[in-house]
N, CA, C and O atoms as a DFTB+ gen file, in Angstrom:
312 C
 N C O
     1  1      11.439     -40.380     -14.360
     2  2      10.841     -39.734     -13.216
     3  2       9.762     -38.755     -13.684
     4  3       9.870     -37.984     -14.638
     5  1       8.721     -38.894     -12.890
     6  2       7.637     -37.813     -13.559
     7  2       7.766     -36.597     -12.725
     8  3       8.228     -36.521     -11.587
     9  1       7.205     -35.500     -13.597
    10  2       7.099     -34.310     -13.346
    11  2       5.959     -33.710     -12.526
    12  3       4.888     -33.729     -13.133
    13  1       5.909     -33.084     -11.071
    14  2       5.195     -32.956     -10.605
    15  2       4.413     -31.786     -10.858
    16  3       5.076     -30.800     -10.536
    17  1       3.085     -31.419     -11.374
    18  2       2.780     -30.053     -11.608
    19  2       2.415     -29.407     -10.662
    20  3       1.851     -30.139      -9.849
    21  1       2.468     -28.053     -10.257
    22  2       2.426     -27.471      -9.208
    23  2       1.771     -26.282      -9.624
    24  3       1.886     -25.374     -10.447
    25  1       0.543     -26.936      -8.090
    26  2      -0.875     -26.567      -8.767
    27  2      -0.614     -24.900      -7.661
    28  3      -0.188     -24.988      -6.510
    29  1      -0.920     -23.716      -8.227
    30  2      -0.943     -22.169      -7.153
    31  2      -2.160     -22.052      -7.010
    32  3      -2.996     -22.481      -7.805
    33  1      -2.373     -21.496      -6.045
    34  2      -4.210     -21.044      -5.422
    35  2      -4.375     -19.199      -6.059
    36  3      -5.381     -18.502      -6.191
    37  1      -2.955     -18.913      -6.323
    38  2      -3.271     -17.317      -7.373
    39  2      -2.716     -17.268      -8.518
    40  3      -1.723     -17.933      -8.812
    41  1      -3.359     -16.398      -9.358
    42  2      -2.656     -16.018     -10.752
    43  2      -1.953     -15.295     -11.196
    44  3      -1.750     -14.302     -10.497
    45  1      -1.455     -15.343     -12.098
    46  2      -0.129     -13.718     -12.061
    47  2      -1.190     -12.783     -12.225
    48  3      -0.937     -11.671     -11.763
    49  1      -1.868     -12.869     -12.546
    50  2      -2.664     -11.278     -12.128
    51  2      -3.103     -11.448     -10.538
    52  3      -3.434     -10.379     -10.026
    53  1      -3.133     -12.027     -10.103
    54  2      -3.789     -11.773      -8.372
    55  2      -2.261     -11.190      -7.952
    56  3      -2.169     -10.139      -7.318
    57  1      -1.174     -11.892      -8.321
    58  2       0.165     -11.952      -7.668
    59  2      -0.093     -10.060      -8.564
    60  3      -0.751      -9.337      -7.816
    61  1       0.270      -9.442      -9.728
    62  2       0.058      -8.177      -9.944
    63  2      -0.248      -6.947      -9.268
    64  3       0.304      -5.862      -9.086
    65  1      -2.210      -7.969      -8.714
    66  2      -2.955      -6.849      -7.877
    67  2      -1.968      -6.747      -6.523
    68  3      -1.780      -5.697      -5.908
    69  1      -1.325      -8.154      -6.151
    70  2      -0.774      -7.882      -4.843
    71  2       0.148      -6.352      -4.607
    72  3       0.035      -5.364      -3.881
    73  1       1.105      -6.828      -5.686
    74  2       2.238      -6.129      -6.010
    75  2       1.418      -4.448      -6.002
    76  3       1.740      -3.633      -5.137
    77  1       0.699      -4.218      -6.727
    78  2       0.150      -2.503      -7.153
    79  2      -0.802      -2.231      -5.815
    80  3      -1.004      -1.019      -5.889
    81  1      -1.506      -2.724      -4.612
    82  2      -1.447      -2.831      -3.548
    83  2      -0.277      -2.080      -2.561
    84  3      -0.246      -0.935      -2.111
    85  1       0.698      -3.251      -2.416
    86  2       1.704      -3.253      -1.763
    87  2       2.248      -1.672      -1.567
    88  3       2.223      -1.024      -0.521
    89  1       2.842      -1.160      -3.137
    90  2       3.177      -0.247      -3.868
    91  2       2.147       0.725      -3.064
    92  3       2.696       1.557      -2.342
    93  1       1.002       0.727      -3.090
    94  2      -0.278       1.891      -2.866
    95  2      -0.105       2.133      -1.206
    96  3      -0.229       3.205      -0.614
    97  1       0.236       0.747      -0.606
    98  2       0.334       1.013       0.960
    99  2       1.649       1.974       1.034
   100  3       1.722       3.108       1.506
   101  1       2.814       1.068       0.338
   102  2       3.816       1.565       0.508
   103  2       4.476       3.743       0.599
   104  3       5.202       4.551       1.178
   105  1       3.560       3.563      -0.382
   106  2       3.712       5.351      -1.199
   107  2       2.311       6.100      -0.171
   108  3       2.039       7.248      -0.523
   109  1       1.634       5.655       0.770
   110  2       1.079       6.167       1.414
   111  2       1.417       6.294       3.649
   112  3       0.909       6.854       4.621
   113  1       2.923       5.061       3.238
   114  2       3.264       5.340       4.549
   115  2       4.352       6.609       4.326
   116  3       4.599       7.437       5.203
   117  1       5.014       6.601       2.849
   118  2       6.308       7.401       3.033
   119  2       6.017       9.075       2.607
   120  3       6.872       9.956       2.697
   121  1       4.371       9.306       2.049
   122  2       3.857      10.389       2.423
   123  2       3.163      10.704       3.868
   124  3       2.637      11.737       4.282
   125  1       3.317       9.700       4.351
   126  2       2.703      10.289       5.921
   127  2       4.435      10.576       6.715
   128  3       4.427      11.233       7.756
   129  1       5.278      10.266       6.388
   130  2       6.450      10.825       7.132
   131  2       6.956      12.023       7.008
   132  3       6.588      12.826       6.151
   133  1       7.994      12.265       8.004
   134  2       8.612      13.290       7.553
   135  2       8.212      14.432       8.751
   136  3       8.154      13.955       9.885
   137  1       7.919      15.937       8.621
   138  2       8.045      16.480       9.253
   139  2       8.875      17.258      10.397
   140  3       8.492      18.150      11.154
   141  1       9.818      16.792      10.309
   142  2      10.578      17.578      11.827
   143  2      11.316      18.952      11.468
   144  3      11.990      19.153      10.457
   145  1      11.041      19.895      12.543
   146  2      11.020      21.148      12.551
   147  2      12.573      20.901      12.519
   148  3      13.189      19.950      13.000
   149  1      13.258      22.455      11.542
   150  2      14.525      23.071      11.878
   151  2      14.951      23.454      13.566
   152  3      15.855      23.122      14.333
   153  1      14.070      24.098      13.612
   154  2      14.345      24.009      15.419
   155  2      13.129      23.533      16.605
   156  3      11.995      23.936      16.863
   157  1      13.932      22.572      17.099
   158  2      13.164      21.572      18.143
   159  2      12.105      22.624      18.821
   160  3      10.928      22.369      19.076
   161  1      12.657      23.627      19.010
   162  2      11.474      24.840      20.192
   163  2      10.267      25.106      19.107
   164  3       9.164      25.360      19.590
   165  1      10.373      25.074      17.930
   166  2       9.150      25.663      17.022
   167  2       8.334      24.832      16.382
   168  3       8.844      24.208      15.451
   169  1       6.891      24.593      16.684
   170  2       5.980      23.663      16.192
   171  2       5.777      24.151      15.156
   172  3       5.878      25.376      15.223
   173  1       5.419      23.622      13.758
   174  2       5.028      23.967      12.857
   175  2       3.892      23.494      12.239
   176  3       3.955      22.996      11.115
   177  1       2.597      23.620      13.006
   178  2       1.161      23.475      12.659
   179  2       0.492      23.302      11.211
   180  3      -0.570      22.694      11.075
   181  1       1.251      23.930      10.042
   182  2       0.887      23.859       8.947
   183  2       1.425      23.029       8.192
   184  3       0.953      22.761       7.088
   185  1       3.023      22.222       8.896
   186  2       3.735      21.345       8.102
   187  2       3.061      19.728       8.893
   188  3       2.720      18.795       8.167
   189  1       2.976      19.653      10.257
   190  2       2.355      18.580      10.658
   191  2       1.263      18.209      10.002
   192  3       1.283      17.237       9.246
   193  1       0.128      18.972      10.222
   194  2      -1.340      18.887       9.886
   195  2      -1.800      19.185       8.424
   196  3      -2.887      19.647       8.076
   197  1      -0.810      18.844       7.693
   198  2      -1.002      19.162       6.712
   199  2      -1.743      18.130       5.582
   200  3      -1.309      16.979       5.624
   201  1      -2.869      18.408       4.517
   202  2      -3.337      17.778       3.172
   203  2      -2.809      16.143       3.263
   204  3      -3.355      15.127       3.695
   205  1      -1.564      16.388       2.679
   206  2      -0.203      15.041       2.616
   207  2      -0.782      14.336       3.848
   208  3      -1.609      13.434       3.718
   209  1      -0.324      14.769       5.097
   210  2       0.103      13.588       5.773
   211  2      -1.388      12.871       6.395
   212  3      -1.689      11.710       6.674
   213  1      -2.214      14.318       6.459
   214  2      -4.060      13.948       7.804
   215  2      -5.072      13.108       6.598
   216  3      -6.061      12.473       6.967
   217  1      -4.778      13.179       5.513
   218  2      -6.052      12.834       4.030
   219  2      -5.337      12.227       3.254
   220  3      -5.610      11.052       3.009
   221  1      -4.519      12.685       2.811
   222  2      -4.193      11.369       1.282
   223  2      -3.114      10.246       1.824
   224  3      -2.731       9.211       1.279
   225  1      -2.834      10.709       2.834
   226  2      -1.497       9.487       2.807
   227  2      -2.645       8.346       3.758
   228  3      -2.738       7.204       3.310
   229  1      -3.426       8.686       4.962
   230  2      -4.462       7.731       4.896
   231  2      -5.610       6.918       4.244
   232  3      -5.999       5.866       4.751
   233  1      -6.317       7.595       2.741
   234  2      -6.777       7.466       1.632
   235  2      -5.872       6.297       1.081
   236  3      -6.180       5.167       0.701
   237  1      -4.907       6.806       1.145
   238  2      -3.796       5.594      -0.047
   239  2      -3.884       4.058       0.678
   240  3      -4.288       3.003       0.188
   241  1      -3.354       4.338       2.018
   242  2      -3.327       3.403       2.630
   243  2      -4.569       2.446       2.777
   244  3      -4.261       1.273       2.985
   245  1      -5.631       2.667       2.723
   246  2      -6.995       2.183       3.033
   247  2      -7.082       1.873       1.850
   248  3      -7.413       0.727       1.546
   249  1      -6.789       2.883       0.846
   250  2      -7.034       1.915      -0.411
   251  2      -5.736       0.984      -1.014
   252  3      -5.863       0.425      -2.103
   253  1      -4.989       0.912      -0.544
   254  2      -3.524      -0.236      -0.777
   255  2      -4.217      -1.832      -0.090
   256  3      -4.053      -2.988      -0.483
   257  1      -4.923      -1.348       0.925
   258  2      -5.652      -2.605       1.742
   259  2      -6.904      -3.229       1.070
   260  3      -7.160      -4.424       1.214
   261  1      -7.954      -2.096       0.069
   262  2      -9.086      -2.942      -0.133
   263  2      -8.069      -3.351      -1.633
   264  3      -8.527      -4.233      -2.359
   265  1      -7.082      -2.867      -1.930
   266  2      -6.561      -3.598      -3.533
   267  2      -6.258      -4.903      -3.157
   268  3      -6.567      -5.797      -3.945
   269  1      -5.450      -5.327      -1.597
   270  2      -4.988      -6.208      -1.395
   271  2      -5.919      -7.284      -1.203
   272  3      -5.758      -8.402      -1.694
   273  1      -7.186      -6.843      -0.271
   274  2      -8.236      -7.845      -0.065
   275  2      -9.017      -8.777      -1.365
   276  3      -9.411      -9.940      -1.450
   277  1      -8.998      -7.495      -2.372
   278  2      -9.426      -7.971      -4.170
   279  2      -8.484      -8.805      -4.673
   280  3      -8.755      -9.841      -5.280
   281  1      -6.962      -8.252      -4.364
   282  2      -6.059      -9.354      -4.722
   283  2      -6.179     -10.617      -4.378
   284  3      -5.863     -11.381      -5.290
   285  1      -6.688     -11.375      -2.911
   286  2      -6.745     -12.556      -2.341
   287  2      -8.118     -12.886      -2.856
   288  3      -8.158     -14.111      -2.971
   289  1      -8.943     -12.498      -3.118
   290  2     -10.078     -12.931      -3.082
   291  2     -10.470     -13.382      -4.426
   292  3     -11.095     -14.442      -4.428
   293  1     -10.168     -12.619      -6.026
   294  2      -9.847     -12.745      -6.813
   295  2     -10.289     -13.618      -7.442
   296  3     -10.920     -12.635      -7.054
   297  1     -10.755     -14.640      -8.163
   298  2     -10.725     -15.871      -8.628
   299  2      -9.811     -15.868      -9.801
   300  3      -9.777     -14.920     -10.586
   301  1      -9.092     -16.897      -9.918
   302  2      -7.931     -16.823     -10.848
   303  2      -8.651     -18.080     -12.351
   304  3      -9.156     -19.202     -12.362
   305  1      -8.336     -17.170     -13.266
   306  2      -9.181     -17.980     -14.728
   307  2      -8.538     -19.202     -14.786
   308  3      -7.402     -19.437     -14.373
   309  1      -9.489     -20.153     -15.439
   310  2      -9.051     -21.448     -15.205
   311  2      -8.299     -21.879     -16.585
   312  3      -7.793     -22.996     -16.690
């Protein structure tokens, strides 16, 4: 019986970029969480609006997406 070779459209490095992507989205949704006040009556303006959650955790994310788009697009060495 012959062996069928099985041809992939990515390379372990595209499959890599996916992965360090993924990772970049990932670590930029679980810095945008979080927040809730000790007591429900008290807003805390400086813990919401804060560095973390309004700038880098959206930064990460946007860039977890153009890693991913490089990942698919990629050309894999022949």
């Amino acid at each position: 019986m012959k062996e069928k070779k099985i041809i992939s459209i990515f390379d372990k490095q595209n499959y890599l970029w996916m992965v360090i992507g993924a990772v970049t989205i990932i670590l930029g949704f679980l810095l945008m969480i979080g927040g809730k006040s000790a007591d429900p009556n008290v807003f805390n303006k400086e813990e919401v609006y804060s560095f973390r959650r309004i700038t880098l955790a959206p930064i990460l994310i946007v860039a977890g997406l153009i890693i991913e788009i490089y990942a698919i697009m990629k050309k894999p060495k022949d």
